[in-house]
Structures are given as structure tokens and as C-alpha cells.
C-alpha positions as a Markdown table, in Angstrom:
| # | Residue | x | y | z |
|---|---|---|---|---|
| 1 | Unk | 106.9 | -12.8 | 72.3 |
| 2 | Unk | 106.1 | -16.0 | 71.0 |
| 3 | Unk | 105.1 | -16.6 | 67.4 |
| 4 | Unk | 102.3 | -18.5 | 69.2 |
| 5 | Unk | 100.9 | -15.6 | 70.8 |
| 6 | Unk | 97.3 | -15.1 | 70.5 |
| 7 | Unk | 96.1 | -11.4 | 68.6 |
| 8 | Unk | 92.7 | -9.3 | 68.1 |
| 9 | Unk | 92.3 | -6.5 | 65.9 |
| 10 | Unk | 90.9 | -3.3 | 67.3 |
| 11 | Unk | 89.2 | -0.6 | 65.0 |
| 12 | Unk | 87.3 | 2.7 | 66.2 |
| 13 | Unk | 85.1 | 3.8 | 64.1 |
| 14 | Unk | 82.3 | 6.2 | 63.4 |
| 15 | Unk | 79.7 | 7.0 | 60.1 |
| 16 | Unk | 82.2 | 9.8 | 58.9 |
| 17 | Unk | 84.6 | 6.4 | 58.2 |
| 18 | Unk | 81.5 | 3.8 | 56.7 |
| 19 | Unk | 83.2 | 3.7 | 53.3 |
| 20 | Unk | 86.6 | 3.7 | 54.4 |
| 21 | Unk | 85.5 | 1.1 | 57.1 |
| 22 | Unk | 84.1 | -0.8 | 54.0 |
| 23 | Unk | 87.4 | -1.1 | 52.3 |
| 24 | Unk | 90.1 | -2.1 | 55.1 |
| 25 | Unk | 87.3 | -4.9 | 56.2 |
| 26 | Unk | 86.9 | -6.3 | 52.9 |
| 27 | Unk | 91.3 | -6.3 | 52.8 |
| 28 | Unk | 91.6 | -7.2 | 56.0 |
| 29 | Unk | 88.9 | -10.1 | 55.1 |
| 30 | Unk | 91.1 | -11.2 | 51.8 |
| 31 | Unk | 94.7 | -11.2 | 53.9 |
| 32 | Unk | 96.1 | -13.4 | 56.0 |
| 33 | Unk | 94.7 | -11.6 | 59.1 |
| 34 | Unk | 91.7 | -12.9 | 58.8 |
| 35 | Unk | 91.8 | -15.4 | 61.1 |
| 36 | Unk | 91.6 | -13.5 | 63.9 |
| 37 | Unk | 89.2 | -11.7 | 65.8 |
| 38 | Unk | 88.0 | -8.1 | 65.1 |
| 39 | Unk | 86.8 | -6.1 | 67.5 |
| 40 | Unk | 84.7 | -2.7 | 66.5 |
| 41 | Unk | 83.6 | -0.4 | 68.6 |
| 42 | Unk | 81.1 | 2.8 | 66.9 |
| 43 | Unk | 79.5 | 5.3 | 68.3 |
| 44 | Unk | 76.4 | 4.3 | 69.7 |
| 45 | Unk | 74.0 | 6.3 | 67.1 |
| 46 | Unk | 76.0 | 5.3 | 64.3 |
| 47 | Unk | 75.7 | 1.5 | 65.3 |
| 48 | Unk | 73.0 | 0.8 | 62.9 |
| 49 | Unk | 74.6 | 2.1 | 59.6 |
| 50 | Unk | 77.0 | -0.7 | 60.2 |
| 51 | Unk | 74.6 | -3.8 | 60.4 |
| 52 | Unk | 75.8 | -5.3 | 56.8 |
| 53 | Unk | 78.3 | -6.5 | 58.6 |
| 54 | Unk | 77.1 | -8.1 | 61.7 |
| 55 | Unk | 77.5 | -12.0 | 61.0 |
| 56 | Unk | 81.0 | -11.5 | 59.5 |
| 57 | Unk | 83.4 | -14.4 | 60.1 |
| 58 | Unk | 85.4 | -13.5 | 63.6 |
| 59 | Unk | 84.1 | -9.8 | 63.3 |
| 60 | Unk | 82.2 | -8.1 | 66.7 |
| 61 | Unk | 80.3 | -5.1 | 66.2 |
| 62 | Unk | 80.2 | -2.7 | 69.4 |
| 63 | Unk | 79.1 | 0.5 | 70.2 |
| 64 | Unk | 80.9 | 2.7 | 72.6 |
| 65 | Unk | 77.6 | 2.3 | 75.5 |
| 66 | Unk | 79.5 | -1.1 | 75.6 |
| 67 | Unk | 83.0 | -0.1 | 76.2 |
| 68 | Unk | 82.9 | 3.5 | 77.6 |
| 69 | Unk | 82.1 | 4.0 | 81.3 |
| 70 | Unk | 78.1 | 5.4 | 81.8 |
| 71 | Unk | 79.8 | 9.2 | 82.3 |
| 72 | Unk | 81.6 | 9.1 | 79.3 |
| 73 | Unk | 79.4 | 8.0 | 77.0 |
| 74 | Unk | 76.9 | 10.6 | 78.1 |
| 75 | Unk | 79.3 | 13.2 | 77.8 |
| 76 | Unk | 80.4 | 12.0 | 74.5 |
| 77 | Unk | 76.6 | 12.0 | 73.3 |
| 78 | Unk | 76.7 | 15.6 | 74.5 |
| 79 | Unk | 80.3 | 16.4 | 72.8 |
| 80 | Unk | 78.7 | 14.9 | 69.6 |
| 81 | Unk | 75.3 | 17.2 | 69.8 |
| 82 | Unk | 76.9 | 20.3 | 70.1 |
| 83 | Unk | 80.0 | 20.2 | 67.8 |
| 84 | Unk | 77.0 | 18.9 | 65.5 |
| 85 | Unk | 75.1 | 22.0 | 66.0 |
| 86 | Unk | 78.4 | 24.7 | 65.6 |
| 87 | Unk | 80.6 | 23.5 | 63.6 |
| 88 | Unk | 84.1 | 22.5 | 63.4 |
| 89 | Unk | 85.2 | 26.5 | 64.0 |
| 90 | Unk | 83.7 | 27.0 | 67.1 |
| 91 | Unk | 84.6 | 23.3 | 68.4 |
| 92 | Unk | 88.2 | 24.1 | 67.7 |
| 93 | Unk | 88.0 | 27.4 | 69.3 |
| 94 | Unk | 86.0 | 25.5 | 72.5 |
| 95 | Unk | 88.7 | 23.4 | 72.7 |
| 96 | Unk | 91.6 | 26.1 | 72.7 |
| 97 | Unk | 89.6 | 27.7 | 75.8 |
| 98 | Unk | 89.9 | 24.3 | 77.3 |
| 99 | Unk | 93.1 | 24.2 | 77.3 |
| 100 | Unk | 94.0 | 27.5 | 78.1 |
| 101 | Unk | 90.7 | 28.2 | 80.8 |
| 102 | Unk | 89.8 | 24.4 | 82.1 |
| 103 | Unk | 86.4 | 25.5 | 80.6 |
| 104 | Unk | 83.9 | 24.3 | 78.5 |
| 105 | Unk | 84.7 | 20.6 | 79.8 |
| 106 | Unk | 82.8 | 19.2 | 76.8 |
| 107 | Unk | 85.3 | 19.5 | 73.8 |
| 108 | Unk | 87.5 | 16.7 | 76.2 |
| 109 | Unk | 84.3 | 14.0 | 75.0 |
| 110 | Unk | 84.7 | 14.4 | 71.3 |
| 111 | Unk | 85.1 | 11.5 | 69.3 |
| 112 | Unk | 88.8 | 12.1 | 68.6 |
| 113 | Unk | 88.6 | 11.6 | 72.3 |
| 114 | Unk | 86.9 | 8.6 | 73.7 |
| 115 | Unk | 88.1 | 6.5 | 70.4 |
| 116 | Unk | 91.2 | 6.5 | 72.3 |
| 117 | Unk | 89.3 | 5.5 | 75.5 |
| 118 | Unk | 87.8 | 2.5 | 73.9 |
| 119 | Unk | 91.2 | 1.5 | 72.1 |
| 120 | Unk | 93.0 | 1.5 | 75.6 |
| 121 | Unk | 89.8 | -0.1 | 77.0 |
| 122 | Unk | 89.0 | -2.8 | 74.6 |
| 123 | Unk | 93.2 | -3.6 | 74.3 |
| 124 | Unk | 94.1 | -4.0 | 77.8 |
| 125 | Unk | 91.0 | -6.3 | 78.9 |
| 126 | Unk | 90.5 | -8.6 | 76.3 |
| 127 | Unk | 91.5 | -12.5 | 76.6 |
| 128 | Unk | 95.0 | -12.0 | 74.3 |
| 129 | Unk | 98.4 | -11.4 | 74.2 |
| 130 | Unk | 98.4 | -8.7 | 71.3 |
| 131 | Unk | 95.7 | -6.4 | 70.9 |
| 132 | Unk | 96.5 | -4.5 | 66.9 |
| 133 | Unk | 94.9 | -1.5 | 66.5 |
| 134 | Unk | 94.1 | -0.5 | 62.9 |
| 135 | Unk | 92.0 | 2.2 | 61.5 |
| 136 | Unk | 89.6 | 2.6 | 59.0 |
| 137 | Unk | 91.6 | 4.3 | 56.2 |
| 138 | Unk | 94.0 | 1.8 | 56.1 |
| 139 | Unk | 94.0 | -1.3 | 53.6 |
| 140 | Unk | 95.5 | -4.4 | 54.4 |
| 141 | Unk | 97.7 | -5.8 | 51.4 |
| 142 | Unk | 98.0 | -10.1 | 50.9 |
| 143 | Unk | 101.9 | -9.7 | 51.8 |
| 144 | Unk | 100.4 | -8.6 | 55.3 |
| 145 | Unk | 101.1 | -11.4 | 57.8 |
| 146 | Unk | 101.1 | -11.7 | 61.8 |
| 147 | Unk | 105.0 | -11.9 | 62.0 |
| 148 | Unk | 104.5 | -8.0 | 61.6 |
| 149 | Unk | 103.6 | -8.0 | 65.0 |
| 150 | Unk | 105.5 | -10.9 | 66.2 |
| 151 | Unk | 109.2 | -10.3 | 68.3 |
| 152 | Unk | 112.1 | -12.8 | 68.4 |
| 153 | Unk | 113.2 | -11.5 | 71.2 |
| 154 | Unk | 110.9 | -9.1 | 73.1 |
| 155 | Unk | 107.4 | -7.3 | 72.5 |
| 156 | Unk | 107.2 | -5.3 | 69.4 |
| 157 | Unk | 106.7 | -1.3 | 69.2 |
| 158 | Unk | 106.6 | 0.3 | 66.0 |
| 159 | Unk | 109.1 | 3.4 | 66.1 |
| 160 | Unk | 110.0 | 6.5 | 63.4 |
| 161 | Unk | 113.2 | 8.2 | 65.6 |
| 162 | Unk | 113.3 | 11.5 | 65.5 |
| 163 | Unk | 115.5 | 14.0 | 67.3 |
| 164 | Unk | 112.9 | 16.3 | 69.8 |
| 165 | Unk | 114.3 | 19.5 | 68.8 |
| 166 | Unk | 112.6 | 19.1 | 65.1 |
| 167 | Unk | 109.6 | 18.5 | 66.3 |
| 168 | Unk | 106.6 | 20.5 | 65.8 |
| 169 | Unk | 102.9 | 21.1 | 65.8 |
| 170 | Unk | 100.5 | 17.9 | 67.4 |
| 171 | Unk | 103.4 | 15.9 | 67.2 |
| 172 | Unk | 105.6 | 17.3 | 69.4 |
| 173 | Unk | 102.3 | 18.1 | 71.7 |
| 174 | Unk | 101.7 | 14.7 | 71.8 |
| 175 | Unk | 105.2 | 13.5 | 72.2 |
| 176 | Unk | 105.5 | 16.4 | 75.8 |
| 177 | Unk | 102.4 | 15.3 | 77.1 |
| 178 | Unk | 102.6 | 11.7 | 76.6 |
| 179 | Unk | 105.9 | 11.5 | 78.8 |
| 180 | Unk | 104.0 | 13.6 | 81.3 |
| 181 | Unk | 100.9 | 10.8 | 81.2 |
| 182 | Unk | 103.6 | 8.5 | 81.6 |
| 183 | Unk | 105.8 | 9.6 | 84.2 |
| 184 | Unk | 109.0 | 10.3 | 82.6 |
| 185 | Unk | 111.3 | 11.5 | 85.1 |
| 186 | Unk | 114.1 | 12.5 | 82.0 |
| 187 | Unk | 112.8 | 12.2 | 78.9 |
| 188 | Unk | 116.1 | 11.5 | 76.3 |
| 189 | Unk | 116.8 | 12.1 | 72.9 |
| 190 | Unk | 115.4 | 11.1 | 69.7 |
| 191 | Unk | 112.2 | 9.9 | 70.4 |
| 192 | Unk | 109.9 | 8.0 | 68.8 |
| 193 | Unk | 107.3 | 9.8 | 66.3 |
| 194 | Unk | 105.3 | 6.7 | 65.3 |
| 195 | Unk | 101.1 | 7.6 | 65.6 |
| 196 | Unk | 99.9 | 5.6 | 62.3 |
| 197 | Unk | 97.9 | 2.1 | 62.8 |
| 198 | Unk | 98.9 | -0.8 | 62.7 |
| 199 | Unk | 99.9 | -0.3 | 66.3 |
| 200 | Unk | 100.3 | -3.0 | 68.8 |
| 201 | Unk | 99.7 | -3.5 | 72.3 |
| 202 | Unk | 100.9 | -6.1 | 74.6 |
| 203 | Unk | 98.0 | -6.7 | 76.9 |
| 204 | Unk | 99.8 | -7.1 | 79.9 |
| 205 | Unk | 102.0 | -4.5 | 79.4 |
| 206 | Unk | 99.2 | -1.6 | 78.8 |
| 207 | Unk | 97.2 | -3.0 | 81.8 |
| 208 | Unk | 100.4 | -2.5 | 83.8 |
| 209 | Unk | 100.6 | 1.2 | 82.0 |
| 210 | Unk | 97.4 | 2.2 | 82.8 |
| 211 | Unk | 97.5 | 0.7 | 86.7 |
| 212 | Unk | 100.8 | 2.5 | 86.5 |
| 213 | Unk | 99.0 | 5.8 | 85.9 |
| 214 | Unk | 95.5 | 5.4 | 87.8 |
| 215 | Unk | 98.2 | 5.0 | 91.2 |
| 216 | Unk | 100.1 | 8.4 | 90.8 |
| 217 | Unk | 97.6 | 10.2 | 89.5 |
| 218 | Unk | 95.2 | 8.6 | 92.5 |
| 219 | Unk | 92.1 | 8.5 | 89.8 |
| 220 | Unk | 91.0 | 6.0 | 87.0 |
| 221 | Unk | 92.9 | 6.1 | 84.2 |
| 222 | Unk | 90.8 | 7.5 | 81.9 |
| 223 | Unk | 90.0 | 10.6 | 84.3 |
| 224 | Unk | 93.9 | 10.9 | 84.2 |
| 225 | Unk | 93.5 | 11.4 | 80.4 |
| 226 | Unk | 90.2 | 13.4 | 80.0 |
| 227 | Unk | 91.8 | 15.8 | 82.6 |
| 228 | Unk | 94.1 | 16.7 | 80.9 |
| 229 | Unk | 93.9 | 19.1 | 77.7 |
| 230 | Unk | 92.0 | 18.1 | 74.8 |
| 231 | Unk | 94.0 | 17.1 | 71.8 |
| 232 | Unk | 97.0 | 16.9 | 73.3 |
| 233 | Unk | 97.5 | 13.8 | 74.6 |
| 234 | Unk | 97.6 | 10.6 | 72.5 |
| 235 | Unk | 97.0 | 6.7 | 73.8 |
| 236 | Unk | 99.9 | 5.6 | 71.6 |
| 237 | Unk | 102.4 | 8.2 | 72.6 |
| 238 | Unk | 101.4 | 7.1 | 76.4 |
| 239 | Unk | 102.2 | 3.3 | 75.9 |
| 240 | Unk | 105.5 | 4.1 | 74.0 |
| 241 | Unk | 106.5 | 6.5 | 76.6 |
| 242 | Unk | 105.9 | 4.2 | 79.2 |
| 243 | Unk | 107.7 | 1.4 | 77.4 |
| 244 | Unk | 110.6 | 3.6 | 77.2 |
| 245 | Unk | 111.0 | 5.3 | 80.0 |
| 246 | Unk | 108.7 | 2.9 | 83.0 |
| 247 | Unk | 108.9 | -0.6 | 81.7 |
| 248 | Unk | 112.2 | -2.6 | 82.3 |
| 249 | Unk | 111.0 | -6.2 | 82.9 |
| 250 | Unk | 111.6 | -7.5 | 79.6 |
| 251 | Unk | 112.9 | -6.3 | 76.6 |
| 252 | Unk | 111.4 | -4.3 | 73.9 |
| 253 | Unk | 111.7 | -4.8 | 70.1 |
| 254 | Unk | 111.5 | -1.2 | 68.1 |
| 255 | Unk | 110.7 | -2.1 | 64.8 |
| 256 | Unk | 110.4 | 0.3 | 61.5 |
| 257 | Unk | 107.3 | 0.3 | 60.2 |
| 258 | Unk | 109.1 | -0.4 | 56.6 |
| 259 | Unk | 106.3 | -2.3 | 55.1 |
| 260 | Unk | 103.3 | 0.5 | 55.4 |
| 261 | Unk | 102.5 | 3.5 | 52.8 |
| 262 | Unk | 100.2 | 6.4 | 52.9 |
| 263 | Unk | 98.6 | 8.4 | 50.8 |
| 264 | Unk | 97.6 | 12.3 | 51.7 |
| 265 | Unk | 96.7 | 13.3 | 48.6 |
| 266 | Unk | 93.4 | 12.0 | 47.6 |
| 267 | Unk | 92.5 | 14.8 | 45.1 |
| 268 | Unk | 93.1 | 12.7 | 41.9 |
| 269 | Unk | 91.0 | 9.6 | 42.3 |
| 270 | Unk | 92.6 | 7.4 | 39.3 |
| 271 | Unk | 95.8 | 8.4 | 40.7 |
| 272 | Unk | 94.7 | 6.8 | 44.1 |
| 273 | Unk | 93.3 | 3.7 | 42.9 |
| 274 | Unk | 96.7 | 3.5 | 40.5 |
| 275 | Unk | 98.6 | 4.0 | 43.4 |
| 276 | Unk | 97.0 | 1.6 | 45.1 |
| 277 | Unk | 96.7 | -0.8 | 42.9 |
| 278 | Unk | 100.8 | -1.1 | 42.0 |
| 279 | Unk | 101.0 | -0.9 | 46.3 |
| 280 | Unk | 99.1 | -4.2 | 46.7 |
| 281 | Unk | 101.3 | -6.3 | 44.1 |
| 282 | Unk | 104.3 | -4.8 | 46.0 |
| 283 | Unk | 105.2 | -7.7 | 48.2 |
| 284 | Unk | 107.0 | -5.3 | 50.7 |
| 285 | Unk | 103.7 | -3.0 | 51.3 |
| 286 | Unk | 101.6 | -4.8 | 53.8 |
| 287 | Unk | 99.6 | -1.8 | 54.8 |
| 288 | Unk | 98.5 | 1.1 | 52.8 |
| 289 | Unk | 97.0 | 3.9 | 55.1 |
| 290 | Unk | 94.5 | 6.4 | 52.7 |
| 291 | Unk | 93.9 | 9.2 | 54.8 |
| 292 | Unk | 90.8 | 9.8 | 55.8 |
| 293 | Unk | 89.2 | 13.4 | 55.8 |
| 294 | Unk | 85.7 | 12.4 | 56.5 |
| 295 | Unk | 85.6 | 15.9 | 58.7 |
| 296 | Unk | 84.8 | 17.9 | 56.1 |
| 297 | Unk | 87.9 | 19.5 | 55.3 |
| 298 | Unk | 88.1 | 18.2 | 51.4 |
| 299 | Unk | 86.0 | 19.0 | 48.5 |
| 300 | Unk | 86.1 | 15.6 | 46.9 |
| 301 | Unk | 83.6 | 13.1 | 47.5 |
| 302 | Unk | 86.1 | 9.8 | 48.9 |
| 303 | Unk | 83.7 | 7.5 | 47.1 |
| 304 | Unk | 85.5 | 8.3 | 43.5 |
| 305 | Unk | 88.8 | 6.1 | 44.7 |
| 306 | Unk | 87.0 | 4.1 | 47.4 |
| 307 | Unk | 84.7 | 2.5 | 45.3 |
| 308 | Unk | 87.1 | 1.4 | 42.5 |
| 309 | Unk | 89.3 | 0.3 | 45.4 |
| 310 | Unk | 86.5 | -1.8 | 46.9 |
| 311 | Unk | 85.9 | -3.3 | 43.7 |
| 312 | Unk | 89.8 | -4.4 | 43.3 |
| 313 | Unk | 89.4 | -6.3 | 46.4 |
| 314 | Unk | 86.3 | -8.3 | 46.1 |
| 315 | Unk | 87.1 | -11.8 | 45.0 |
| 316 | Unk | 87.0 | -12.7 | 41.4 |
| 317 | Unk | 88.3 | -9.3 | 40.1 |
């Protein structure tokens, strides 16, 4: 890929993510990256609590009525309403029967869901070469540059190798299912673990994917995904799997993710914003991801690190 290639950034977001969202726009806004386009899609009823920043230089706000086909969407409202109204328990135990029964269809429309459908969407229709997805929770560093996504030699695919027999959990889920989305006929060993954002897509190449799939599965693409069961299949294992195992036209470069950090632990907010602080004047951190557990599943209020945070970014300070 040529270092003149043309790149969009791609973030899925929702209210849960606002003040995370806050954060890796005003980095992403201070880097180098900010010359190109961003792309946002929200959820349609969350559109308006993101206004403030309609009008940004290169930034388009979206909702998913935009990008999601009519059915989806209307599912997804659905999906929303009643996970809403019972909880993250009975969701989770929805979904199980999904996967296990075919039935209830609905847990397939969550969020978690059709964010994927409108990164694959959104990535392999619009006018570039590169499409970088990049998620809320993570923060975008000044040493962050486009040569992160740009190959000497071939299209570049972010990879953490591991050997399948230590995998576990979602990720070996997502790795089985993936190769199944894909078509792998013999799927080899290690294999690449890599889910975090940044993640790129080459345009061409995840149109040909998702062509690729729509023709052996003899339905659009993302009917191919939403059929099968919910929470096991992941739009980034599909495109690496297909890379791997489908694409041979022209070569691929695998590249370690060496110059991104995370942070689970978000318990200790001066810790965090320490943390942090010492990762953005580290010139080999580009991007910092700070997990997001906007679900509900922590006790601390994310505004204790995010707003310090925010405040280190803004110009002047």
C-alpha cells in the first residue's frame, strides 16, 4: 500500500461511551490524524447527546437509520427496548437460548451487534483506500502517525499470534466462528488474537470479503452474520480470517501492534490519569486504549480519570 493512500476513521458509538467518546476525539483532534476524515455512526436515539460536536473540522456525525439496512435498525430499536427494560441478566440468558434454541431472535440486534454492522458497512463503501476503526476508550497519543497503518510492501493487519490450543473463552469463540464466516477450508496454527482498535481495513479487500461471503452463503452479508449466534462472531476476526485463509492476490503485512497500551484497571483514578499521562510523553505509545465499562459492571463513576484526562489534552495545558 502506498504511503499515498487515502484513510477515514471509523468510530461506533453510543451514550454509554459520550465521555469516553469526548476524550479520543479531543486526542484524535490534537495528533497528527487529524487530517482526516471521521466517520461516527450512534445509535439513532442517542444522536442528539452528541450535537457539541457537529461542525468539527473533518468529523461526520451519523446515526445508525443512516447506515443500517430499514430491518435492522428496527430490530435494533427493539433489541435496545427490551434489554432496557430487563436487564443485562436476562439479556445474557436471552442470548445463551439463542444460541443454543435459534430463539428469541432479538438478542442478535443488540448494540454489540449492529456496531459491527455499521463498521463493516461504513468501511467497505466509503471513497478510500483504508478505512481505521477506532473506538471510543481509546486515546490517540502526538507520536500517533498514519505510517501505523501504511505497508511497504502489502496491506497492513495488525496480529498478536497465538497457538489455538491456549485459547479460551470469547476469544477462541470468536477466532472458530470467524474461520467458519470466512470459509476456511483448514484453519492452521497459531492464529491471530488481535480484536483491539486501531484496526484497519483495506476497502477493496473487505468488499471482496463480504461479496465473498453473501455468494456461499446465498444471502446478504449481514444476514450471514446476524444468523449466526449472537456474540460469537466478530467483524475483525472475519476479515483476518479471510485475509489468511481466502485472499492470495497480493501480499499481506502482519504487523505487531507494539505501539498501543491498555488499561483494565480503572479503579484508582490518579493512577489512571498518571498512567496516562507518562504514556503520552512515551514516544513509542501511539494509542492508549482505557477500557470502557460503560455497561454497568463497575462501581466507579469513569468521570474521576476522564475528566482530568480531558483536561491534559485541551490546548494550553
Amino acid at each position: 500500500m502506498s504511503d499515498k493512500a487515502t484513510i477515514a476513521f471509523i468510530t461506533a458509538t453510543w451514550s454509554g461511551d459520550l465521555e469516553h467518546f469526548r476524550v479520543m476525539r479531543c486526542s484524535l483532534e490534537q495528533s497528527a490524524l487529524a487530517k482526516y476524515p471521521h466517520y461516527v455512526v450512534i445509535q439513532d436515539e442517542d444522536l442528539p447527546l452528541f450535537e457539541e460536536f457537529r461542525g468539527r473540522p473533518g468529523l461526520t456525525l451519523l446515526s445508525t437509520r443512516d447506515v443500517l439496512p430499514e430491518e435492522v435498525e428496527r430490530r435494533r430499536v427493539r433489541a435496545r427496548r427490551l434489554a432496557q427494560r430487563f436487564g443485562r441478566d436476562f439479556t445474557r440468558i436471552c442470548g445463551s437460548l439463542k444460541r443454543t434454541l435459534g430463539w428469541p431472535v432479538w438478542p442478535s440486534y443488540t448494540g454489540w451487534h449492529t456496531q459491527q454492522l455499521c463498521k463493516l458497512e461504513l468501511a467497505s463503501n466509503l471513497d478510500v483506500d483504508l478505512a481505521v476503526i477506532i473506538d471510543s476508550d481509546v486515546l490517540v497519543t502526538p507520536s500517533a502517525s498514519d505510517g501505523d497503518f501504511l505497508g511497504e510492501s502489502g496491506t497492513v493487519c495488525f496480529a498478536d499470534w497465538q497457538n489455538r490450543g491456549n485459547l479460551s473463552g470469547k476469544v477462541r469463540n470468536w477466532v472458530k466462528e470467524s474461520e467458519y464466516l470466512a470459509g476456511a477450508q483448514a484453519p492452521g496454527d497459531p492464529v491471530n488474537v488481535y480484536f483491539d482498535t486501531p484496526f484497519v481495513f483495506d476497502r477493496g479487500l473487505l468488499a471482496s470479503a463480504l461479496a465473498d461471503l453473501a455468494h456461499r452463503t446465498g444471502k446478504s452479508w449481514w444476514s450471514a452474520f446476524l444468523s449466526r449466534p449472537p456474540r460469537r462472531w466478530s467483524e475483525f476476526g472475519f476479515y483476518k480470517a479471510y485475509l489468511m485463509h481466502r485472499h492470495s492476490e497480493s501480499p499481506v503485512e502482519w504487523r505487531a501492534p507494539s505501539f498501543c497500551r491498555y488499561l483494565y484497571d480503572t479503579s484508582d483514578a490518579r493512577k489512571v490519569v498518571s498512567e496516562v499521562e507518562l504514556m503520552m510523553a512515551d514516544p513509542t505509545v501511539h494509542y492508549v486504549t482505557i477500557h470502557s465499562q460503560a455497561s454497568g459492571r463497575e462501581d466507579w463513576d469513569p468521570k474521576a480519570y476522564l475528566g482530568p484526562v480531558l483536561s491534559m489534552l485541551k490546548p494550553g495545558k
